[in-house]
C-alpha atoms as an extended CHARMM CRD file, in Angstrom:
* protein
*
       160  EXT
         1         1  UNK       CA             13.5570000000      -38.3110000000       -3.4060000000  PROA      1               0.0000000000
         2         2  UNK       CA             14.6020000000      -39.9840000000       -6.8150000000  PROA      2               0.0000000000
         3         3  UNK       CA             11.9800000000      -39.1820000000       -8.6820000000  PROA      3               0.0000000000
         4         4  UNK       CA             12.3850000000      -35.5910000000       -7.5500000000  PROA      4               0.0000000000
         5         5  UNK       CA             16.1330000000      -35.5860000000       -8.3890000000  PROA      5               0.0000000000
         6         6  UNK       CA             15.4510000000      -36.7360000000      -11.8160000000  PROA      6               0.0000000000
         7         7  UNK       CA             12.5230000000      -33.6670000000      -12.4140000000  PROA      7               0.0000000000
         8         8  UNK       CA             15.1020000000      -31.1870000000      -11.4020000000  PROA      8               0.0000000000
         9         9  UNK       CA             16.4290000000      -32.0110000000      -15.2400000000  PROA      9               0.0000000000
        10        10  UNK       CA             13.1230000000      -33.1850000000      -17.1290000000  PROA      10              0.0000000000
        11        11  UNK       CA             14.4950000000      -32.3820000000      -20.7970000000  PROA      11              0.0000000000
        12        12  UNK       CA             17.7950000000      -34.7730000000      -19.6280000000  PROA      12              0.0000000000
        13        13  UNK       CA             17.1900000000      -38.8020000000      -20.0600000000  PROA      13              0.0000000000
        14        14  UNK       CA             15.7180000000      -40.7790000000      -18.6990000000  PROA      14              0.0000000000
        15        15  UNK       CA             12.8630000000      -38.3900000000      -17.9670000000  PROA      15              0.0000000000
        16        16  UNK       CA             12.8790000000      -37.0810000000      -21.3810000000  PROA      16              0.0000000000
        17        17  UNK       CA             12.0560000000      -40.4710000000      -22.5700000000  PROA      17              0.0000000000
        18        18  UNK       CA              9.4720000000      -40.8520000000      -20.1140000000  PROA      18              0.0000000000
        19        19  UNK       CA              7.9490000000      -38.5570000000      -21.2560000000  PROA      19              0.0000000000
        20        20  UNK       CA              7.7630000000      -39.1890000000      -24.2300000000  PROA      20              0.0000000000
        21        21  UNK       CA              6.2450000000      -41.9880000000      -23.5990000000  PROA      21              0.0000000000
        22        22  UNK       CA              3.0660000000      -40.5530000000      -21.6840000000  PROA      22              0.0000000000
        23        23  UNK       CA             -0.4540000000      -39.9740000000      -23.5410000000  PROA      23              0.0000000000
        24        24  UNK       CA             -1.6040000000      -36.1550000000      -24.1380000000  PROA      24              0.0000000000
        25        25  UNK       CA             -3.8930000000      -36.7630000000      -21.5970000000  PROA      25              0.0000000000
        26        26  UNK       CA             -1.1360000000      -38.0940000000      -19.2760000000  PROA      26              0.0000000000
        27        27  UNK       CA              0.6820000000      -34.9840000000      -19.9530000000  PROA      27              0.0000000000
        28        28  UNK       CA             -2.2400000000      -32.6380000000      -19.5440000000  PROA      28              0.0000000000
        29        29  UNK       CA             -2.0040000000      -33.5380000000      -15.9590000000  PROA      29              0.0000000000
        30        30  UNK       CA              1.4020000000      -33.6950000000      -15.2310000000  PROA      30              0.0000000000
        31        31  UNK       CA              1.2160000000      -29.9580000000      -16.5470000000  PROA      31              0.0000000000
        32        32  UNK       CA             -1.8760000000      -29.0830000000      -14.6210000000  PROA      32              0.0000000000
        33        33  UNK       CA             -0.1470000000      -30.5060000000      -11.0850000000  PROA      33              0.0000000000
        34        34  UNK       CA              3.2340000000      -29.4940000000      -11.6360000000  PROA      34              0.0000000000
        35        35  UNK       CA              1.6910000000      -26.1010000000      -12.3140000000  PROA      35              0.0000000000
        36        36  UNK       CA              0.1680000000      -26.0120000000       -8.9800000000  PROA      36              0.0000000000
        37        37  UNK       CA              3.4000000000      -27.2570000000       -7.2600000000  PROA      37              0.0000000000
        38        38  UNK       CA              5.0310000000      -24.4870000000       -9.0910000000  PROA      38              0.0000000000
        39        39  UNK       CA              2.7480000000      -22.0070000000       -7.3740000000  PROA      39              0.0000000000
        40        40  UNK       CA              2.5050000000      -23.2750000000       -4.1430000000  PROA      40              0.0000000000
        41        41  UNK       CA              6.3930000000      -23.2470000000       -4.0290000000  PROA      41              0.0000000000
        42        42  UNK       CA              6.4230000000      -19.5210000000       -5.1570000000  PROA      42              0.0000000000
        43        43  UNK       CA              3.8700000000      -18.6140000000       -2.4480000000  PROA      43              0.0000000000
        44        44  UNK       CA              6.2590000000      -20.7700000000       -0.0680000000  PROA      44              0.0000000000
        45        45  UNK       CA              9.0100000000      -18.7300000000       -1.1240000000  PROA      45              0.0000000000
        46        46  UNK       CA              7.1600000000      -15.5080000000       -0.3900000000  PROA      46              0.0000000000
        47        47  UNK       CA              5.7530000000      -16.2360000000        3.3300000000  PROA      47              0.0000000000
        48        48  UNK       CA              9.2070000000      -17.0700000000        3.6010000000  PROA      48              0.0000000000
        49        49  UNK       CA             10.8390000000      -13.5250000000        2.9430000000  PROA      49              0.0000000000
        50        50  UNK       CA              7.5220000000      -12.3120000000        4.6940000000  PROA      50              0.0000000000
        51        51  UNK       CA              8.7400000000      -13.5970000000        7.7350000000  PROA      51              0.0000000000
        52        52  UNK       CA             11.8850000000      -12.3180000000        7.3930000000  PROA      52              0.0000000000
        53        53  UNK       CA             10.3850000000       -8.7860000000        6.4790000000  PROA      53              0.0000000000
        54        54  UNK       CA              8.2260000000       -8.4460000000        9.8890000000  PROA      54              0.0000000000
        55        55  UNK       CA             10.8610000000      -10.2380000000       11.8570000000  PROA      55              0.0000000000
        56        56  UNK       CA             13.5330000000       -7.2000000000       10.5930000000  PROA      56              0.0000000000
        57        57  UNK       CA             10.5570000000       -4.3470000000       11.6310000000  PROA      57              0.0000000000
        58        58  UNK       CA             10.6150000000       -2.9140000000       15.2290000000  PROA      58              0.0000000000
        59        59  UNK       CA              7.4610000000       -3.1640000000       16.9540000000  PROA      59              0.0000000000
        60        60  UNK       CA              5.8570000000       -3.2500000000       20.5460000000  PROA      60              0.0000000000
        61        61  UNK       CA              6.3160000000       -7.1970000000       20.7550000000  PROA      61              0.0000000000
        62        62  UNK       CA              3.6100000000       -8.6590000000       19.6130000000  PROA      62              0.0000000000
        63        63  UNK       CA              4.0380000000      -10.9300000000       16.4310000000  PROA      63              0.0000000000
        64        64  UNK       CA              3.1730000000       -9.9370000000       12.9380000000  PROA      64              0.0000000000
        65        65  UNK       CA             -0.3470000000      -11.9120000000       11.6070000000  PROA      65              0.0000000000
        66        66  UNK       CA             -0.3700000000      -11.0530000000        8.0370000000  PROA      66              0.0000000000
        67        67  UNK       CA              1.0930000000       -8.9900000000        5.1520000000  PROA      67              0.0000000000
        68        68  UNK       CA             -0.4470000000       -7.7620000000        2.6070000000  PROA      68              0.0000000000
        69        69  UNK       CA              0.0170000000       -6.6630000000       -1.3030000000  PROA      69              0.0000000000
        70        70  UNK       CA             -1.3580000000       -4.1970000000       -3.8670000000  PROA      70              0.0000000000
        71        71  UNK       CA             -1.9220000000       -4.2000000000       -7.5660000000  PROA      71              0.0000000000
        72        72  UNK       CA              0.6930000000       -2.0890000000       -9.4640000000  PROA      72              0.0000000000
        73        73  UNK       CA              0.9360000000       -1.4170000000      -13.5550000000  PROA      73              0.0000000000
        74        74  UNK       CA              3.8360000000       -1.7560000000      -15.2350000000  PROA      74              0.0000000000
        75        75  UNK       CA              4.7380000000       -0.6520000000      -18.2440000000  PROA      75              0.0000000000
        76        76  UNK       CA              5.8150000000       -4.3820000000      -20.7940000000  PROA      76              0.0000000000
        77        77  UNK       CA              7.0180000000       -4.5030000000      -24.5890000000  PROA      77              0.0000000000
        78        78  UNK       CA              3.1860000000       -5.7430000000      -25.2300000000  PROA      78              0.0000000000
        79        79  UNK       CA              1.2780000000       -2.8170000000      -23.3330000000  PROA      79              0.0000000000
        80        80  UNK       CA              1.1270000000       -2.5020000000      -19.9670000000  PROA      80              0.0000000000
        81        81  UNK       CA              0.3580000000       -5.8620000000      -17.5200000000  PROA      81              0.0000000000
        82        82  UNK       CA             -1.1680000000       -5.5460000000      -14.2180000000  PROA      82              0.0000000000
        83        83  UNK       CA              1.1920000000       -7.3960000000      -11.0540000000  PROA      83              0.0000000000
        84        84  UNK       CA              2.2270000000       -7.5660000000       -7.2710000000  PROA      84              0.0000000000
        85        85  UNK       CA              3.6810000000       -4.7550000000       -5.8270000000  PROA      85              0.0000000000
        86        86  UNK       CA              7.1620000000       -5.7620000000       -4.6400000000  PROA      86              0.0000000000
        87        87  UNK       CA              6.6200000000       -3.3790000000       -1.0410000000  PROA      87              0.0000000000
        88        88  UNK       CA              4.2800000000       -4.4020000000        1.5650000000  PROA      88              0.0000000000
        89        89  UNK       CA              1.1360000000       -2.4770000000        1.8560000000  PROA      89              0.0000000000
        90        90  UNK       CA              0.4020000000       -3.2930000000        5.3310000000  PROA      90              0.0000000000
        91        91  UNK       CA              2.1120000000       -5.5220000000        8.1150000000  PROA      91              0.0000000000
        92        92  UNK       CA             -1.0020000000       -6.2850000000       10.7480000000  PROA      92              0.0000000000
        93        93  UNK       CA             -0.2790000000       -7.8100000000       14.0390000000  PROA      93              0.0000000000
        94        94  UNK       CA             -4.2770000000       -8.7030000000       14.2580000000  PROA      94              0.0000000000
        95        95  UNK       CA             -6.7700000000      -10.8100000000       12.2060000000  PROA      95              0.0000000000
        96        96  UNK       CA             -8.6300000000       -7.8450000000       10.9070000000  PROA      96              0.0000000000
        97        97  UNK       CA             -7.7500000000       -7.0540000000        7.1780000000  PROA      97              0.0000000000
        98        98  UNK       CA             -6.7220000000       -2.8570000000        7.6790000000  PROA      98              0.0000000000
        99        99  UNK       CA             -8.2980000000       -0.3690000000        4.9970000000  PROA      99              0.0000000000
       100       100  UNK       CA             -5.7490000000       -0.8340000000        2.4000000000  PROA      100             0.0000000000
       101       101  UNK       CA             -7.6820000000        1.9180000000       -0.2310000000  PROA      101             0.0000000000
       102       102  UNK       CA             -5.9940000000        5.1070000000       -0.8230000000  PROA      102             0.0000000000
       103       103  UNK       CA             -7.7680000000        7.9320000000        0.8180000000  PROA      103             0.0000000000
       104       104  UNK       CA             -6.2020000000       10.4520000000       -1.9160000000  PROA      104             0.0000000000
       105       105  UNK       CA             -5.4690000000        9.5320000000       -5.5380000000  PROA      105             0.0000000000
       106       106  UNK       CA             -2.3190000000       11.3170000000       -6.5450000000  PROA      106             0.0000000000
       107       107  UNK       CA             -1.0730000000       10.6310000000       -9.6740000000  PROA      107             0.0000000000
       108       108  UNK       CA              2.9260000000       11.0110000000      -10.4590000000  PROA      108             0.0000000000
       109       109  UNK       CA              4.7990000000        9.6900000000      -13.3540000000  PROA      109             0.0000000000
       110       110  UNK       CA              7.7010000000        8.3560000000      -12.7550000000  PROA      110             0.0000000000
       111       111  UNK       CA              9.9130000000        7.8770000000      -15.6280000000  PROA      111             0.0000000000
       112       112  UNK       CA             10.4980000000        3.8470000000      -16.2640000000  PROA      112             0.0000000000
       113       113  UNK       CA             14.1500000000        3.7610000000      -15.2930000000  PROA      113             0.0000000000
       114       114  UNK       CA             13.2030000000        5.4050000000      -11.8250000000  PROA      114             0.0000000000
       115       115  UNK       CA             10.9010000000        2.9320000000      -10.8320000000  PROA      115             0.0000000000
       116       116  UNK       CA             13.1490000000        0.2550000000      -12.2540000000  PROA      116             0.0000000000
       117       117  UNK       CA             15.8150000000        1.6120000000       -9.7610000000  PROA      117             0.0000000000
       118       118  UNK       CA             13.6460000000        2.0200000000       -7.1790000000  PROA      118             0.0000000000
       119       119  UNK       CA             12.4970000000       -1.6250000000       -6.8660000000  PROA      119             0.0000000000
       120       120  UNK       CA             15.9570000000       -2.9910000000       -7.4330000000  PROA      120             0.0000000000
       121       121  UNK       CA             17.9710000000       -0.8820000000       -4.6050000000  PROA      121             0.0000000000
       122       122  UNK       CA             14.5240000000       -0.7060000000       -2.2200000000  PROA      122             0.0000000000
       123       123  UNK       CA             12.3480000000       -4.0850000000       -2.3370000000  PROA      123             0.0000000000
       124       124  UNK       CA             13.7450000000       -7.7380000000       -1.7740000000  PROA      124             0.0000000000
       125       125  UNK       CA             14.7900000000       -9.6750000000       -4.9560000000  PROA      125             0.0000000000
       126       126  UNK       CA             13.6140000000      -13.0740000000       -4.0330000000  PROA      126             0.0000000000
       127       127  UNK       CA             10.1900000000      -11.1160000000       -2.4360000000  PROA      127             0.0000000000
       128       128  UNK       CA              9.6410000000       -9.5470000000       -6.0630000000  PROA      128             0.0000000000
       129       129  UNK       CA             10.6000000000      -12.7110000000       -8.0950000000  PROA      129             0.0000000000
       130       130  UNK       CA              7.8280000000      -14.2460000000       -6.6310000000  PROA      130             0.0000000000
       131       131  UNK       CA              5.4520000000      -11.7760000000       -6.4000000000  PROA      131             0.0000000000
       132       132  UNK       CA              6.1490000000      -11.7140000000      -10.3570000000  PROA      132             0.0000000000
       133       133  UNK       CA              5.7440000000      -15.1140000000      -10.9560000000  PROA      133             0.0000000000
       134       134  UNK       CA              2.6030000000      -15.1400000000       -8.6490000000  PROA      134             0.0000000000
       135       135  UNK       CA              1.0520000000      -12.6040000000      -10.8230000000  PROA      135             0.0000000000
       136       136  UNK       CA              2.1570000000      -14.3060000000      -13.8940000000  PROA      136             0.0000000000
       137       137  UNK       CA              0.5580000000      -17.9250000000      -12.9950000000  PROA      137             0.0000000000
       138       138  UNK       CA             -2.3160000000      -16.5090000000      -11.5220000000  PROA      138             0.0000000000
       139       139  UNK       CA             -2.7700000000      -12.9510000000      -13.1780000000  PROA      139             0.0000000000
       140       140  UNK       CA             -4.4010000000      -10.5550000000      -10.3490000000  PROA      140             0.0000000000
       141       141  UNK       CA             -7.6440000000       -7.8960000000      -11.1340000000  PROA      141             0.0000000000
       142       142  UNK       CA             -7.3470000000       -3.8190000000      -10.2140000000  PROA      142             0.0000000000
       143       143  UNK       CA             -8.7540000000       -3.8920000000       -6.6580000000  PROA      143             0.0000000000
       144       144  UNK       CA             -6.8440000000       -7.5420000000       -5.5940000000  PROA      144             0.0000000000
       145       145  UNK       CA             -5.2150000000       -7.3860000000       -2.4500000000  PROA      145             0.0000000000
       146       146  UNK       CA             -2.5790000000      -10.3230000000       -1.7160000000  PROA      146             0.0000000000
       147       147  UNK       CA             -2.6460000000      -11.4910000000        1.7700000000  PROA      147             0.0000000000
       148       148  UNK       CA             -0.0690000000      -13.6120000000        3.2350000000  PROA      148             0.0000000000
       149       149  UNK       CA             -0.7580000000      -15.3230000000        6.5340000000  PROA      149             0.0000000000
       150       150  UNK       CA              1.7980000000      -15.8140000000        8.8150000000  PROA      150             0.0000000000
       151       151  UNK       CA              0.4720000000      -18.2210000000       11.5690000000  PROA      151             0.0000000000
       152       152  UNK       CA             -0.6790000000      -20.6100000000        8.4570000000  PROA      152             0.0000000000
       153       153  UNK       CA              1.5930000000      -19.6560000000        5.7490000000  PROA      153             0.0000000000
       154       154  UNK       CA             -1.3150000000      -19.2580000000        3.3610000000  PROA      154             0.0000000000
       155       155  UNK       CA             -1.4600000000      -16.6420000000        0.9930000000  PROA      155             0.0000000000
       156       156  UNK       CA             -4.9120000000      -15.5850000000       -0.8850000000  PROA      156             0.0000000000
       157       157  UNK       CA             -6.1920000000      -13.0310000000       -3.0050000000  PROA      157             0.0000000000
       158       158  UNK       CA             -8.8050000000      -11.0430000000       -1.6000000000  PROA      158             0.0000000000
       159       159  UNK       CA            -11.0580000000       -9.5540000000       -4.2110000000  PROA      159             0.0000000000
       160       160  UNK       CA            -12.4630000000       -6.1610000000       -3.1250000000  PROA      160             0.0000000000
């Protein structure tokens, strides 16, 4: 619990010192795990709001199983980057992974503020921060679905 504590502030001493102290290949691998604690918090923090999501939904009773995620594009300063869409796609109360791929393809712009708007009146803040940071540390493909398992908290991409 210490040692924790002290992270919370790495560039503050003495962990700045430590640090200091450790061998680039020493610090390759504090990078590589605290990386993967970084994600596996972020995925904690959105089975978290998951649950909260399908516990808010009215249903028939029977418990929600899994949520899942789309790919959306948004328009960055560099071009435009490929993340998480901050709604839920689907909320399934079995095992089976529903037919998430749009029958129709309609294409609507939607000017940049608008969408901007929509996402910050309309989708959970902590649910979209991170989705974003999800999608920054491990960058999704057109055609990933997210899938967040509520029994087993685990959350996967599922390639299709």
């Amino acid at each position: 619990m210490e040692l924790a504590e002290l992270l919370t502030a790495p560039t503050e001493h003495p962990v700045r010192e430590a640090l200091r102290e450790l061998a680039p290949r020493e610090l390759d691998a504090l990078v590589i795990a605290a990386l993967a604690a970084t994600e596996e918090a972020w995925r904690q923090v959105l089975v978290s709001r998951v649950k909260a999501f399908a516990a808010g939904q009215p249903g028939d009773g029977r418990p929600a199983v899994a949520a899942y995620f789309t790919t959306t594009e948004r328009r960055a300063a560099d071009g435009m980057r490929l993340g998480w869409s901050p709604f839920v796609a689907a909320l399934s109360d079995t095992e089976a992974i529903p037919d998430l791929r749009p029958t129709r393809t309609t294409v609507t712009a939607v000017p940049v503020g608008e969408a901007a708007l929509a996402e910050e009146v309309f989708a959970d803040p902590e649910l979209t921060a991170a989705l974003n940071r999800l999608a920054v540390l491990d960058p999704p493909d057109h055609g990933d679905i997210l899938r967040v398992h509520l029994p087993t908290r685990a959350v996967t991409r599922i390639s299709t």
